[in-house]
N, C-alpha and C positions, 0 to 999 in steps of 0.2 A: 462817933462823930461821922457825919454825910459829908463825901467832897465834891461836887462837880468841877469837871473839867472845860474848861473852854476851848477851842479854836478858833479865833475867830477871824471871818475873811468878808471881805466885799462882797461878794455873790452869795457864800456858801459858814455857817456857822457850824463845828463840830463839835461834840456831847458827850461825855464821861461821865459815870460813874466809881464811887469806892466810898467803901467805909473803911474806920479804922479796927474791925475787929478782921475784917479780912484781907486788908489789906493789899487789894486787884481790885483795878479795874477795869471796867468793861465797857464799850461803846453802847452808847445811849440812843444817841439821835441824831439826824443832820437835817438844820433848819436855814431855809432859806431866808438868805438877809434881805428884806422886801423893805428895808425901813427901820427907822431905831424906835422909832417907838413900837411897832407892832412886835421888833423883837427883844424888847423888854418885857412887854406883854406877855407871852410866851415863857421867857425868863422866868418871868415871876411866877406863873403857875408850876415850874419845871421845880422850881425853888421851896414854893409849899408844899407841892406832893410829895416829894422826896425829901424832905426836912433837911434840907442844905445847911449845913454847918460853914461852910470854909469855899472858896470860891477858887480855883488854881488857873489862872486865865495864860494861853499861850503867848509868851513876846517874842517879839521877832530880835535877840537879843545883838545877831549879828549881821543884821542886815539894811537895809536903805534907811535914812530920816522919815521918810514918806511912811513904810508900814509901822515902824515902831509908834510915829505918833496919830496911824489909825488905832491902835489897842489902847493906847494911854487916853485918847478921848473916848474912847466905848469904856473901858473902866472909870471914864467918870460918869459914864452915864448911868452904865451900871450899878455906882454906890448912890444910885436915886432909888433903889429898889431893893439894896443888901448892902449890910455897914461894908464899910469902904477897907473899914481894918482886917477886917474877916475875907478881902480880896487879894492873894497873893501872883505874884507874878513868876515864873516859871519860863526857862527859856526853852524855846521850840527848837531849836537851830534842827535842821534834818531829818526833822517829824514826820515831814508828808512824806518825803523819801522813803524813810522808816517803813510807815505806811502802804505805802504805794509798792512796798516789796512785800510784806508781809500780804496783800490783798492780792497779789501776784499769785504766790507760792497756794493760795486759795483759787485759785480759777476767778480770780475776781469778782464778788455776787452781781448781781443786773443790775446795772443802773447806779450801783455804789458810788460814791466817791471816798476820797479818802481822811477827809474831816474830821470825821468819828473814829477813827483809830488813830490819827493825828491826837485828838483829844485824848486818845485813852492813853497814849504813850506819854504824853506831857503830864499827866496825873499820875501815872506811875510809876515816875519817873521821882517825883517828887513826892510819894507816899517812902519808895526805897532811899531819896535822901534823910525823910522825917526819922524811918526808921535805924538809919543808919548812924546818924548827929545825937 
C-alpha cells in the first residue's frame, strides 16, 4: 500500500511519501498553493504516478477554527479526485516545529521550507501508530 502525506497551507503545500512494506517516510515535494484547482491537478498526477493508496492529510487538531476548517474544505475537495474514505486525518500539532529543528540541525537546504518534512513527519507518525494498534 502507497501513502502520501499531506501538509497542507495557504501559501505553501507539503508531500510525503511511504509504503507499507517499508514503513518511512520520506519528503516528496513542496507545492505552491496557487489555487485549488491547479492544485488538485497536480494532486492527481502525484496520486497516479505513485499509486496512492491511502491519503494522510495534516490537521490542525489543536489549533484556531479558522485553520482546521481550511483542511476540512481542501479534503473535500480533495475527495473530488480520491475516495474520501481512503482520506485519513492525522494530527499535525508541532510538525513545522519538528521540522524546522530537524532542517536546522541540516544546515537548512537553499531555499527549503519546512512543508515537506512537516508532511513526512505527519505520515510517520501515523504509519508507527498503524503499526503499533
Amino acid at each position: 500500500m502507497n501513502y502520501l502525506g499531506i501538509d497542507y497551507g495557504d501559501k505553501f503545500v507539503g508531500l510525503a511519501l511511504a509504503n507499507s512494506d517499508l514503513k518511512l517516510a520520506v519528503p516528496l515535494a513542496l507545492m505552491e498553493n496557487s489555487g485549488m484547482e491547479e492544485l488538485l491537478n497536480k494532486l492527481a498526477k502525484v496520486i497516479k504516478d505513485y499509486q496512492i493508496n491511502e491519503i494522510v492529510l495534516g490537521w490542525p487538531q489543536w489549533h484556531n477554527d479558522q485553520q482546521s476548517k481550511q483542511v476540512e474544505l481542501f479534503k473535500t475537495s480533495l475527495a473530488t479526485i480520491f475516495p474520501v474514505e481512503n482520506i485519513k486525518l492525522a494530527d499535525e500539532s508541532l510538525t513545522s516545529k519538528m521540522a524546522d529543528q530537524l532542517l536546522a540541525e541540516q544546515k537548512k537546504r537553499a531555499g527549503s521550507r519546512q512543508d515537506d518534512v512537516a508532511a513526512m513527519l505527519i505520515l510517520q507518525a501515523y504509519l508507527d501508530e498503524l503499526c503499533c494498534n
